[in-house]
VEXKOLLUM-113853 format. One record per residue: y, z, x of N, C-alpha, C in turn; residue in one letter. Coordinates in steps of 0.1 Angstrom, whole numbers, plus 5000, padded with zeros to 4 digits. Atoms other than C-alpha are relative to their C-alpha. Layout:
YZXYZXYZXa ...
This chain:
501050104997320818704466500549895009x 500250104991320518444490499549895001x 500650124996319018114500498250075008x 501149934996316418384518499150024990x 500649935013315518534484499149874997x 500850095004314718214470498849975006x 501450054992312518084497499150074998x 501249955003310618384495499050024993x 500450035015310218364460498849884999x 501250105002308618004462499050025012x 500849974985307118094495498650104994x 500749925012305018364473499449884990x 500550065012304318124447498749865004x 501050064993302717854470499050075008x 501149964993300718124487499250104991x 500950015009299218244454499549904998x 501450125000297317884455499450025014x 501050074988295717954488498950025002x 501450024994292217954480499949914995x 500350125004292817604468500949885014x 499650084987294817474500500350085011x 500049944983295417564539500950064995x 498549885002297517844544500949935010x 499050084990299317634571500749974990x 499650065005300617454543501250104990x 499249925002302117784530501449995012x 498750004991303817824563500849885001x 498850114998305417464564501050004990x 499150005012307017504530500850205003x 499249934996308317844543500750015012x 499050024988309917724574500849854992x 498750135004311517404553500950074993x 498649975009313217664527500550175010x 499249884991314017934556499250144995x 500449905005313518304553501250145005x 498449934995316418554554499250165007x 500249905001316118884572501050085002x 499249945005317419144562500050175006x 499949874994318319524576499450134992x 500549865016316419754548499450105012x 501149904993314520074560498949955000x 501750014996311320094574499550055013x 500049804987310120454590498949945000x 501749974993306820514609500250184995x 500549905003305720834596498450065003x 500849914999303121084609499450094999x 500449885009300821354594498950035011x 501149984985298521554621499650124992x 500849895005296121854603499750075016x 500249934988295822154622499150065009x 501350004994292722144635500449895017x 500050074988294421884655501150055013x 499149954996297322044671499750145015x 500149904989297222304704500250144994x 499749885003298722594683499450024986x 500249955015297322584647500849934991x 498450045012300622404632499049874995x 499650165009300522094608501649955006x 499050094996303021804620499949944993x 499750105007304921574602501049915004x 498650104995307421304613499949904992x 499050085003309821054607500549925005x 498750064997311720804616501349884989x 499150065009314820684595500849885007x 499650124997314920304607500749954989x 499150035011318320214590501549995006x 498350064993321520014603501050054992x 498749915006323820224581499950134991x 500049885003322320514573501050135000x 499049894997324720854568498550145006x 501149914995322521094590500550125003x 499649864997324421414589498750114997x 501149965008322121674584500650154996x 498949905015323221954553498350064999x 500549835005322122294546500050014986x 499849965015321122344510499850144999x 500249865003321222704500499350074991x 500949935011319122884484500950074984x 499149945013320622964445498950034990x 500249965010319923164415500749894989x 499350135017320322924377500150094994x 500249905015321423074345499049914987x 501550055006318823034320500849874988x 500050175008318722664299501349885009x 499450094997320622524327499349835008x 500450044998320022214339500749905019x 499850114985319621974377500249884993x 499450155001321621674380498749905010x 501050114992319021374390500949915009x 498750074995321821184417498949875004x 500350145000321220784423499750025022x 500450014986319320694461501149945004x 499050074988322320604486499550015013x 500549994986321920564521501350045007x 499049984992325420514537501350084997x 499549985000327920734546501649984988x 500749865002328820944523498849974988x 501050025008325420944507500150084989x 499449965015326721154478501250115004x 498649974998329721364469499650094991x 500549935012328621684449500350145010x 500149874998329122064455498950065002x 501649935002325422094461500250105013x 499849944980326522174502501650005001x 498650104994330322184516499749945008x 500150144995329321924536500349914990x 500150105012329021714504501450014994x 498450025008332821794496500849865007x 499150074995333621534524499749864994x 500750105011334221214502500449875007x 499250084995336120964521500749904990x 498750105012338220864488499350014990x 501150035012335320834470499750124988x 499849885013334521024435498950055002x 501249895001332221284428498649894996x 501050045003328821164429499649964984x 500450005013327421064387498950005000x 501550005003323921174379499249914992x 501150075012321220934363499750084990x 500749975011320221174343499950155002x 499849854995319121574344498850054992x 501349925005316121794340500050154997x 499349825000315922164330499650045016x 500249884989316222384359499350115002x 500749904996314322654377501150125000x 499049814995315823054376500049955014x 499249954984315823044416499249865005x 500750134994315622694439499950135018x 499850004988314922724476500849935008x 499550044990316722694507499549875004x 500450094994316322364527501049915010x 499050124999317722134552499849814997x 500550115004317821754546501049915011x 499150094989319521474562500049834987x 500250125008319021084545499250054989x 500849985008315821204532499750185000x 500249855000315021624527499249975011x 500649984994313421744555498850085000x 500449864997312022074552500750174993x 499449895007312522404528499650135014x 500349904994312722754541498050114999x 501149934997308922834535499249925006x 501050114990307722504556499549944995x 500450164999306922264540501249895000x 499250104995307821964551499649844997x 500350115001308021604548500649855013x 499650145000308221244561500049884990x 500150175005308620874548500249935004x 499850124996308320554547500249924989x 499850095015309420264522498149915004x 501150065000305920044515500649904992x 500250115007305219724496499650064987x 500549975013304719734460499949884994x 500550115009303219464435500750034986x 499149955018305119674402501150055007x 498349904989308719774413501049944984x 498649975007311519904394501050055010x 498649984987315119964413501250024994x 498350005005318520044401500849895004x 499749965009320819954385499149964987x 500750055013318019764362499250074997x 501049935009316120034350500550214997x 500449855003315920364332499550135009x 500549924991313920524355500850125009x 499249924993315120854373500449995013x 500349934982313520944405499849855009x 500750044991313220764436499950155012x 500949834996311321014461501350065007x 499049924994314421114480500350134987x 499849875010315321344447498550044995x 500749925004312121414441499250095009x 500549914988310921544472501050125003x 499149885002314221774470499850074989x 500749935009312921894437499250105007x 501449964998309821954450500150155015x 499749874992311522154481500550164996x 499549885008313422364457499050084995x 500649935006310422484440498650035003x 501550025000307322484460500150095014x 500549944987305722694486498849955008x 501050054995303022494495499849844998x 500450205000301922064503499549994982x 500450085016300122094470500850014986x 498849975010302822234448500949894999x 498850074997305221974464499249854994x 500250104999302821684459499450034981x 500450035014301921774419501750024998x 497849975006306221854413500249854998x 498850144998307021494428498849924988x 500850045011303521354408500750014987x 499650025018304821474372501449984999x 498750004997308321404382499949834995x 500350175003307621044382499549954990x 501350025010305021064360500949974987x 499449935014307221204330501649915000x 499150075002310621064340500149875007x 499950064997310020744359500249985012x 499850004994310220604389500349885009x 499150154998312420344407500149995018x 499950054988312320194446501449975004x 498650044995314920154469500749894998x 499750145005315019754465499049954991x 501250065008313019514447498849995006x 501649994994309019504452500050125010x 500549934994309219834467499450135001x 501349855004306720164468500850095009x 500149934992307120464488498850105005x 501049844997305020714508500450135006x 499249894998305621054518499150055001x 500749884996303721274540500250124998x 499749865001303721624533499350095009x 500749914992302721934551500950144996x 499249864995303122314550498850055007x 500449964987301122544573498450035001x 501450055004297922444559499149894998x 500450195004297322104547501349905006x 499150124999298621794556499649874990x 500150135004298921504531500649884997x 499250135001299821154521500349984985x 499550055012301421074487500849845005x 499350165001302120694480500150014981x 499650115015303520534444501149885002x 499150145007305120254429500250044983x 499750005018306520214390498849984995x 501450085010303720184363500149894995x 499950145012303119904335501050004999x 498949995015305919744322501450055013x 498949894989308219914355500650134990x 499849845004307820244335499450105007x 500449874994306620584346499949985012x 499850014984304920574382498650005000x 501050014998301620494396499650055013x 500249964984300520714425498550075003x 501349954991297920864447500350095012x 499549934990297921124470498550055009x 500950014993295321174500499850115010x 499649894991294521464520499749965011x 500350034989294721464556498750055009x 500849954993291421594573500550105013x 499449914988292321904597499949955010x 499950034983291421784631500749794999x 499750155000293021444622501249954997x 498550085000296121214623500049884991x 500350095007297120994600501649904999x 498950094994300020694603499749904986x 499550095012301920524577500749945007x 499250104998304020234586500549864994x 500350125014305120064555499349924993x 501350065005302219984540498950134991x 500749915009299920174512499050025012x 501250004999297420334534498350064993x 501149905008295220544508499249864993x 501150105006291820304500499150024988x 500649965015289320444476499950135003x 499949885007289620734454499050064996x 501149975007287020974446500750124989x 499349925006288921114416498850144998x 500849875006285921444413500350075012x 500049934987287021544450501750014999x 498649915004289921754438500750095014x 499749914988290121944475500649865010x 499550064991290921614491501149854989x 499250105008292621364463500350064988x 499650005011294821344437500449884993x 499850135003295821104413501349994990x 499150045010298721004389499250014982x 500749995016298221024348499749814996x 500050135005298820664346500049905010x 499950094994297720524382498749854991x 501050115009294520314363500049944991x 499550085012295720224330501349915004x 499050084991298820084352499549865005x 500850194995296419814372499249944991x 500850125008294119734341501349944995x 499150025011297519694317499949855012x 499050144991299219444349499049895005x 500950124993295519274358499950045015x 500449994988295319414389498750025007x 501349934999292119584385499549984992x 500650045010289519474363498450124996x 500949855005288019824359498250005001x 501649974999284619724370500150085013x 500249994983285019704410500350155003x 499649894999285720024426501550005003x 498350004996289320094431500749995013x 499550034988291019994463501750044998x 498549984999295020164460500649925011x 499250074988296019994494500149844994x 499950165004294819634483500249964987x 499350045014295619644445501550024996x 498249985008299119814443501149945011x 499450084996300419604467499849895005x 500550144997301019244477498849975013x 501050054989298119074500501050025016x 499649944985298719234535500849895010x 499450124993299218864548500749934999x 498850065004301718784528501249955007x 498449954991304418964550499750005012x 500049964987304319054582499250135008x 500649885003301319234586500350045019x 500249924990301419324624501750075000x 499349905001304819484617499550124998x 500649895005302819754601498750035013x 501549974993299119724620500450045017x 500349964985300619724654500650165002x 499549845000302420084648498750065000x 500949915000299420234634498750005013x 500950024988297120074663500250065014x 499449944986299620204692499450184998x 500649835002299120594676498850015002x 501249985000296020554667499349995014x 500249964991295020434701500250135010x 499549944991297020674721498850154996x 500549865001295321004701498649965001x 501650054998291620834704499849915001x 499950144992291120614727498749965000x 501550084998287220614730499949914981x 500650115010287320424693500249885001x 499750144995288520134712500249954989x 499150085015290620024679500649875009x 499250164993291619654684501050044988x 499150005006295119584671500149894990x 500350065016294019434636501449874996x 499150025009296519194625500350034982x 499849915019295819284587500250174999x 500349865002296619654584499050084990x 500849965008294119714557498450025013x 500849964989291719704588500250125008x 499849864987293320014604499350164992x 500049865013292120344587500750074995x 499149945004293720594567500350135014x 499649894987293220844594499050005010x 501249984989291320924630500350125006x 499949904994290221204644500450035016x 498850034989292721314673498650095011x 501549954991290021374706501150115010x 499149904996293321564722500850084996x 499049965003294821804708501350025002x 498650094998298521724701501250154994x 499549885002301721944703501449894993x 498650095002305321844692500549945009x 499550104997306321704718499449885007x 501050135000303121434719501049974989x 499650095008304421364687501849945003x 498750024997308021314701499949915008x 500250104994306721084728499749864989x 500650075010305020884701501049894995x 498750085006308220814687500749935011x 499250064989309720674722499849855000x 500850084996307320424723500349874998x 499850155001307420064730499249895009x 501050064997304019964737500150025016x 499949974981304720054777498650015003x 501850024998301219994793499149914992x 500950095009299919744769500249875004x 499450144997300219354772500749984987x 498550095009302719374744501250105003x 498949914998304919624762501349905003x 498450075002308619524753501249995011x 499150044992309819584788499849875013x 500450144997308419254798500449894996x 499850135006308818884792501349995002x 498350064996312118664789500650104994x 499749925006313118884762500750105001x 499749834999313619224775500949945016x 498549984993316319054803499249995013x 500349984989316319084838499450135006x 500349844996316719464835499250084987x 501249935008313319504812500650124991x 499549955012315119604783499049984990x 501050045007312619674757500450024983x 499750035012314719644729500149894993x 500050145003314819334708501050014982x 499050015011317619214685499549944985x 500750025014316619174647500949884994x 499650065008317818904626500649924999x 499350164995320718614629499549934994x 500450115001320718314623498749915002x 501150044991318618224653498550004996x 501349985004315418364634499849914990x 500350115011315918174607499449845001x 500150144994315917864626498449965010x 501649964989313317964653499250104994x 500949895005310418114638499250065008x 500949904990308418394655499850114998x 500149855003307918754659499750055016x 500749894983307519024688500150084992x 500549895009306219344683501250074997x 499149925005307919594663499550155004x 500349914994308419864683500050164995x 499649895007308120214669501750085004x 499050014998311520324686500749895003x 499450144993314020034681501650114998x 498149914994318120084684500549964986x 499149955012318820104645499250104992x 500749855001316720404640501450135001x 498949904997319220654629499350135001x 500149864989317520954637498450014998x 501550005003313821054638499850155002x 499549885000312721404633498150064996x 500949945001309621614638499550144991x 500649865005308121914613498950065005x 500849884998306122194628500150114992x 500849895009304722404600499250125010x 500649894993303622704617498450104997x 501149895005300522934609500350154996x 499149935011301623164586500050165011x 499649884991300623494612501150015013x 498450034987303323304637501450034994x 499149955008305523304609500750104999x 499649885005305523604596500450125016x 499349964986305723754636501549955000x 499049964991308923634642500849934986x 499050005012310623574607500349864995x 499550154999310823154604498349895001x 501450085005307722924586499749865009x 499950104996308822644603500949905011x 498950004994310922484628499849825003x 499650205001312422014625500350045012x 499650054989312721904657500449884997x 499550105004315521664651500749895010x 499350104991316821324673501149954995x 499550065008319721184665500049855006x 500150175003319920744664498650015008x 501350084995316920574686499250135009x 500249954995314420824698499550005012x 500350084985313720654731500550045006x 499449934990316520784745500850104992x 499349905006317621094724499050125003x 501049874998316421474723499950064991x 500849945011314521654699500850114996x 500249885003316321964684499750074993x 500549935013315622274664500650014992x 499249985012316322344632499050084998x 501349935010314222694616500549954989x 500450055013313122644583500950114991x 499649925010314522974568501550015009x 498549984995318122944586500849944997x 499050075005321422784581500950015014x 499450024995324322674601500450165009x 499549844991325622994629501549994992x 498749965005328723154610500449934991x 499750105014328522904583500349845002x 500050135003329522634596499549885012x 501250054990327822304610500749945013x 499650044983328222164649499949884994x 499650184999328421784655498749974992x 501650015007324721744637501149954986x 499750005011326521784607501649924990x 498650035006329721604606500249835008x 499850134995330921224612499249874990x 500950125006329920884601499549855012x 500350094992328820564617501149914998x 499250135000332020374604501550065008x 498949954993334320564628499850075011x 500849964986333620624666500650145002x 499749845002334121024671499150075009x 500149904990333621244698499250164999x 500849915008332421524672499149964993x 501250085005329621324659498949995010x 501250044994326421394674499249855003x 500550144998325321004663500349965016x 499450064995327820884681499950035017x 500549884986326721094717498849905001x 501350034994323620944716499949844999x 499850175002324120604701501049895014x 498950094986327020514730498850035008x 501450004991324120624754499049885000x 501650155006321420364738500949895002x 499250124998324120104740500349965013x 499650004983325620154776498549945003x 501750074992321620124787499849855000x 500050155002322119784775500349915011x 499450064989323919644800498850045012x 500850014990321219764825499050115002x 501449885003318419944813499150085006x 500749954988316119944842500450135008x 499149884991318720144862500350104992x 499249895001320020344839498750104994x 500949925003316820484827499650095011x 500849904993316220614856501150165000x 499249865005318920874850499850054988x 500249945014318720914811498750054997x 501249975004315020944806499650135008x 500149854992314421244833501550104995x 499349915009317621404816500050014988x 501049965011315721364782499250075000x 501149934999313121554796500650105003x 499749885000315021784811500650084991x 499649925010316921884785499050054989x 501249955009313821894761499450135006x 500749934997311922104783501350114999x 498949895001315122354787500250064981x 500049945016315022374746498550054995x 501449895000311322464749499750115006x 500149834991311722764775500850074991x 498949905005315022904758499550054985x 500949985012312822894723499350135001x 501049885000310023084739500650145000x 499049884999312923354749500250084992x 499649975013314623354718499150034991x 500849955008311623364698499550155000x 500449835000310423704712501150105000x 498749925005313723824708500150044985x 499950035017313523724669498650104997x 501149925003310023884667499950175002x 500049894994310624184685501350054986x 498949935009313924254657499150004984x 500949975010311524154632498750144998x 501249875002308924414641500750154999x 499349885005311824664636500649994989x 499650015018312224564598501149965004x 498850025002315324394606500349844996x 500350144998314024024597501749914995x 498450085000317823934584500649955010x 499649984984319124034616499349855010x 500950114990316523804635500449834993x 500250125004316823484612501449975001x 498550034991321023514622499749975012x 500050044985320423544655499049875003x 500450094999318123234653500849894993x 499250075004320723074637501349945005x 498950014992323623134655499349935016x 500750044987321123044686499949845001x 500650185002320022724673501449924995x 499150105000323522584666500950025012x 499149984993325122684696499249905013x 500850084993322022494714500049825004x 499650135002322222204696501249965002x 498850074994326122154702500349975012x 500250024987325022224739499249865001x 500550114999322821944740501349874996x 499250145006325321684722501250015014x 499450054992327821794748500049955020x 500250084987325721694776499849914999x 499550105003325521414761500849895007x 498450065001329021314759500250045020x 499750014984329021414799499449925009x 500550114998326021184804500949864999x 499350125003328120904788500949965008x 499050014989330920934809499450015011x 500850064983328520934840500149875000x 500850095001327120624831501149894999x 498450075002330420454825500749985012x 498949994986332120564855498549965017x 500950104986328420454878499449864996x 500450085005327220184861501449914992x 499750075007329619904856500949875009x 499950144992330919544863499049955011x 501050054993327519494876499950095017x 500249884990327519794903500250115000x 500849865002326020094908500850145010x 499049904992329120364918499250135003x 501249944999326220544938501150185009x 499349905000329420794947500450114992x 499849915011329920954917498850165003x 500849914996326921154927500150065012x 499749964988328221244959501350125001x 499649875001330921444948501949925000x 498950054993334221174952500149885008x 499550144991335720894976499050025007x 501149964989333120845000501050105014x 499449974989334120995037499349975014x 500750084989333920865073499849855000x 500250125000334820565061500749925013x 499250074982337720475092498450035012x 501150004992334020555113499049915000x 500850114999332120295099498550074992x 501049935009329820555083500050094985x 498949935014331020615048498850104993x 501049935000329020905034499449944986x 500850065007328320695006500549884996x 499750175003328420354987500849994984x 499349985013331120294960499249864991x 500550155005330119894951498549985007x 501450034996326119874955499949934994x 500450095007325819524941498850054994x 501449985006322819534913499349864997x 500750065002322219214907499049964992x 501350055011319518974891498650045013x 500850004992316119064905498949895003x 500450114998313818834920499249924990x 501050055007311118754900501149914983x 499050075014314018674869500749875007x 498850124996315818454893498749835001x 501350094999312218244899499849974985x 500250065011311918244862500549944991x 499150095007315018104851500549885008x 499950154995314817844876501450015006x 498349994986318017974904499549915009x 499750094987318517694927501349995005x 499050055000320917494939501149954994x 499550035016322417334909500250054995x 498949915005325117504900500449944985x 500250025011324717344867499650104988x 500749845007323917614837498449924998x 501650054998320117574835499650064984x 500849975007317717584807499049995000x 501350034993314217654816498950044987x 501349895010311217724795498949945010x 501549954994308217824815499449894997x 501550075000305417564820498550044994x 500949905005302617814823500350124994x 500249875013301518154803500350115011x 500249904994301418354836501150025009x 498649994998304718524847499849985017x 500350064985305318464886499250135007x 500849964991303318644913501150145000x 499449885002306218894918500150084990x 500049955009306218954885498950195001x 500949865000303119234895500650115003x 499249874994305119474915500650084994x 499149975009307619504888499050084990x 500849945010304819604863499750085005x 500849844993303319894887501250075004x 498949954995306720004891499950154999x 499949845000306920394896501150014983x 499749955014307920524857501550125009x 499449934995311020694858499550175001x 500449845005310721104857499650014991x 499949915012309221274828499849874989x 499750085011309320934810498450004993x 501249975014307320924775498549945002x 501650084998304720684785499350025013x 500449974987304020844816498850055002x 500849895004301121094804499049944992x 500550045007299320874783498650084999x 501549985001296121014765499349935005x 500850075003294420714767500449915017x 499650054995294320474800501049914998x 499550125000296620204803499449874994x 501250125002295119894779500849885001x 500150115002295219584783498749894994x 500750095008294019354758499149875000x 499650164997292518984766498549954990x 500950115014290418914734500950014985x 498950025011293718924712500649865000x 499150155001296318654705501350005010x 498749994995298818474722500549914994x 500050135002301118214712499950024985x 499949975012300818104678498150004995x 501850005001296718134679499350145002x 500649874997294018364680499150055006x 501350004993291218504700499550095001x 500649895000288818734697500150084984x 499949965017289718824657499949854992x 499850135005289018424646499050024989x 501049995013285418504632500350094988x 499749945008286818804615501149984988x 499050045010289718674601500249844991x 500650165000288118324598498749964997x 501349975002285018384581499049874999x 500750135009284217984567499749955014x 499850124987285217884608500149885001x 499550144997287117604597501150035008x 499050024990289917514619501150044995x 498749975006293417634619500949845002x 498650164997296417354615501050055004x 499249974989298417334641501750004994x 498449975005302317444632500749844992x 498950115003304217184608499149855001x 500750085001301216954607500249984982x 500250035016301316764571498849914994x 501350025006297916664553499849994986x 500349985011296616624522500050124992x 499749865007296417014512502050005002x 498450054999300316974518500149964985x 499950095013300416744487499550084989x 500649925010298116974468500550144997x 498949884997300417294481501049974987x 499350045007303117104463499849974989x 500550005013301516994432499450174994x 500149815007300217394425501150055000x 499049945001303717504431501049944987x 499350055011305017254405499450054985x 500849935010302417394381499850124999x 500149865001302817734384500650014984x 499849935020303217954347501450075004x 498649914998306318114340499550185002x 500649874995303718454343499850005017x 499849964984303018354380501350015005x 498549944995306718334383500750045000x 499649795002307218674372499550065014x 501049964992304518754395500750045014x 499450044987305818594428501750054998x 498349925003309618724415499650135007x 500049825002308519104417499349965020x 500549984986306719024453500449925009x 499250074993308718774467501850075006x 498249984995312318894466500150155006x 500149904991311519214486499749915014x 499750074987312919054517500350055011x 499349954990313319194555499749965009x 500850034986312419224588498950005002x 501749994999308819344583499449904988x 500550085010308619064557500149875006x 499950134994309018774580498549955000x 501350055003305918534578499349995011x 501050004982303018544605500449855006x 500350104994302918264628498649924995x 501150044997299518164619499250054988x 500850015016297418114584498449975003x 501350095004293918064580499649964987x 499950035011292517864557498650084990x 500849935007290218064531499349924987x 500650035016287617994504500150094993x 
């Protein structure tokens, strides 16, 4: 705990009185006691029914946004049990080594550390399934698959303070072991929770988890029940031709518990919100706005602007505005183009490019429109604000695609399914395969499978791709124009050699040899992926040896020393200054005065040069190049700390907003309700306050509500 925690705490407790004072007056008492942020997870997750898809598949993605994630990714093997034995339930870790158990030899490597200790243990199945996993399971050998995301929860239980077993990481590997289909997987992890409890990563927090195998696609969300016992969930089906986007946040709204083909429900989601008061059993039931805190608590366009960017991109004629409350976005939209894996791999690149909140703009993103943005420091604390949260940022340890197949593709060529996996930021990394029914070539795993993040390593896939995303740093502009067209190319080269290899694998399958076939896709697919990591590592050392001390060794590509230099015509340029470019040098105010300068802009509109830079030619192949949807720009949104074009909607009474750190009479009355709070509201604001991060930072901007 922190000085963060606290604030939050009371920061929660003054904004349970705000239908009795301004919400401004919330945010002045949460910029006087600060607000800590903090590095927790928080994936964007995708679910696409196959109605929507080019080939028939169900998709599911991922991404495992997490500054110390262990992202190896481990082969579990398919085993026979002897009868009355029983599965160890192991505690959620994240970082390297995320457990220590003989389940994988991967899991032997301990780095000092002891054998993993179980919470607890359930009887066992005669025979589990194959699967691979990584932080979170991925995907068993009959295809089904999953993603997640952590959410908000209003009931939360967490280790070490509670009983409770499961959090979904072990119960979605349950659920892999013993299930051949989404609905099997989503009633396993249901009475898993149900029966032995269920406990969140930190405090105040839920989870969701997409599923899919090569039929359905759906959404499962819970949180703990009454009391932080059992578990209170809901699970939602995805409509075939349709996409559906989680991004920390409950999206499932109302339940029609008699429509058994499209919902399910928990034993104990309803007796859970009458017991806690959440639900007063008349209204109809809302799961998004009852089982978790008020949307506006936290930081709702962390969540709304993810789902708004997807959602635009796959259906553009619904002209979706970018909602600040996420409870405005829907659970799902129907996709008007159908989408393959590697739409959804673009998806994940993304960083608003073409929009007016694209991140390679503004002071921000540098000279050389870096559209990364650094999370947390001091500096935030101090300076309050926000920029968008981009779906690929640079502590994204890996992100990873499921294509569920159509069971007649399947069964042709021996393999239900096949993860397309990234390793760290998928912006600038490459998708590989992994089938569903295979395991490592010869037993054992390539760089995918081995290393950590607390030791720089040459044999570590991370570590390939992550020095890559770093180097860019220094000068993003430029160097994208090499990495991003060698993203593509290497993707596309892992989608031709696929098509090869697949009719190779089918063609041994149609001679009863399907063993035969799911080796040789094994041994194919790791000898692939090691190929990829070590072009990599030859990229890296490009980029090193042309890109550095601020010039562009435009030799290296030439083959050597330049020549013809005693002539005056050297065949090429070793030092091609790169410099600041113009429009940056106009906006930090370069003159004469050789003084260091500190400028802040007058007006809103960047300089006149600035346009050229924006129509700039995309490098090759790059992700936002193809867009479904045109290029939008917005201009009845917000800028600044105000709003336009969402005022009447979000501002129903159209009284006035108070301008930042103004103090008034509601001020006085803010403070007087905080001093009278019950020791029940501050249980209340405990459980929803001290779930603290980056997507929990406070908006800019309150309205005040009756």
């Amino acid at each position: 705990w922190g000085s963060g925690d606290l604030s939050f705490v009371v920061c929660s407790l003054i904004g349970s009185a705000r239908s009795l004072v301004a919400m401004a007056t919330f945010q002045f008492f949460c910029a006087l006691l600060g607000s800590a942020l903090a590095m927790s997870d928080a994936c964007t997750s995708i679910a696409v029914g196959r109605a929507a898809t080019v080939d028939g598949s169900t998709l599911v993605t991922q991404t495992d946004d997490c500054a110390e994630c262990d992202s190896r990714i481990v082969h579990i093997p398919a085993r026979d049990h002897a009868p009355g034995s029983l599965r160890p339930i192991l505690p959620y870790a994240a970082s390297f080594p995320r457990e220590v158990s003989g389940r994988s030899s991967q899991y032997s490597e301990s780095d000092g550390r002891p054998a993993t200790q179980p919470l607890g243990y359930i009887p066992q199945v005669p025979h589990t399934f194959a699967y691979w996993e990584t932080t979170n399971p991925i995907m068993n050998e009959h295809g089904v698959g999953f993603g997640e995301t952590t959410t908000e929860a209003r009931l939360s239980a967490f280790q070490p303070n509670t009983t409770n077993l499961f959090y979904t990481h072990e119960a979605m590997k349950v659920a892999l072991e013993r299930c051949r289909t989404a609905r099997c997987a989503l009633r396993t992890m249901g009475e898993l929770v149900d029966r032995y409890g269920f406990y969140g990563d930190s405090p105040g927090s839920g989870e969701s988890v997409s599923v899919i195998d090569s039929i359905e696609a759906w959404v499962f969300q819970v949180s703990v029940g009454a009391k932080g016992k059992s578990a209170a969930w809901a699970a939602q089906r995805v409509p075939d031709g349709h996409v559906a986007v989680v991004a920390n946040g409950f999206t499932i709204r109302h339940i029609d518990v008699q429509d058994e083909d499209n919902f399910m429900v928990g034993a104990n989601l309803f007796s859970s919100a009458l017991e806690e008061g959440l639900w007063d059993g008349k209204e109809p039931f809302d799961f998004g706005k009852m089982m978790q805190p008020d949307t506006l608590l936290v930081v709702p366009r962390y969540t709304s602007m993810r789902m708004w960017r997807i959602y635009s991109r796959l259906a553009p004629s619904l002209d979706l505005q970018p909602h600040v409350d996420p409870l405005m976005m829907p659970f799902s939209v129907k996709v008007e183009v159908p989408v393959s894996h590697r739409t959804l791999m673009d998806m994940h690149r993304d960083h608003y490019e073409g929009t007016e909140f694209d991140l390679r703009n503004g002071a921000l993103a540098g000279p050389f429109r870096d559209p990364n943005r650094l999370e947390g420091g001091r500096g935030q604390q101090i300076v309050r604000g926000e920029f968008p949260r981009a779906i690929s940022i640079p502590r994204t340890s890996y992100a990873v695609v499921v294509q569920s197949r159509p069971r007649e593709l399947a069964e042709k060529m021996g393999s239900a399914a096949v993860a397309w996996y990234a390793s760290d930021a998928p912006a600038t990394s490459v998708f590989v395969p992994f089938y569903a029914n295979s395991a490592w070539g010869h037993g054992e795993p390539n760089d995918y499978g081995r290393g950590s993040m607390f030791k720089f390593d040459r044999k570590c896939a991370w570590w390939a791709f992550d020095f890559v995303a770093n180097w860019m740093e220094l000068d993003y502009e430029n160097m994208s124009q090499v990495v991003l067209p060698a993203m593509v190319k290497a993707q596309d080269g892992l989608d031709n050699a696929m098509a090869r290899v697949e009719r190779q694998a089918a063609a041994m399958v149609a001679r009863g040899h399907k063993q035969e076939a799911l080796q040789f896709l094994s041994e194919w697919q790791t000898k692939a992926q090691q190929d990829v990591v070590d072009k990599w590592w030859q990229l890296a050392d490009y980029l090193v040896a042309r890109f550095n001390d601020g010039f562009d060794n435009q030799c290296i590509d030439a083959g050597g020393p330049p020549r013809n230099v005693d002539r005056g015509q050297p065949s090429c340029r070793v030092g091609v200054p790169i410099g600041y470019p113009a429009w940056w040098l106009e906006q930090v105010g370069y003159d004469f005065d050789i003084r260091p300068h500190y400028v802040k802009p007058a007006g809103l509109t960047p300089p006149a040069s600035f346009a050229a830079v924006q129509a700039a030619q995309a490098p090759a192949g790059a992700p936002w190049a193809n867009l479904l949807s045109s290029p939008v720009w917005l201009n009845n949104f917000w800028s600044g700390t105000g709003v336009r074009g969402q005022a009447a909607l979000a501002n129903p009474t159209g009284q006035a907003t108070l301008p930042v750190g103004t103090w008034d009479s509601s001020h006085a009355l803010a403070l007087l309700a905080a001093l009278l709070v019950t020791p029940a509201a501050l249980a209340t604001a405990f459980q929803m306050g001290v779930r603290h991060g980056q997507r929990e930072r406070l908006p800019d901007f309150y309205y005040i509500q009756q």
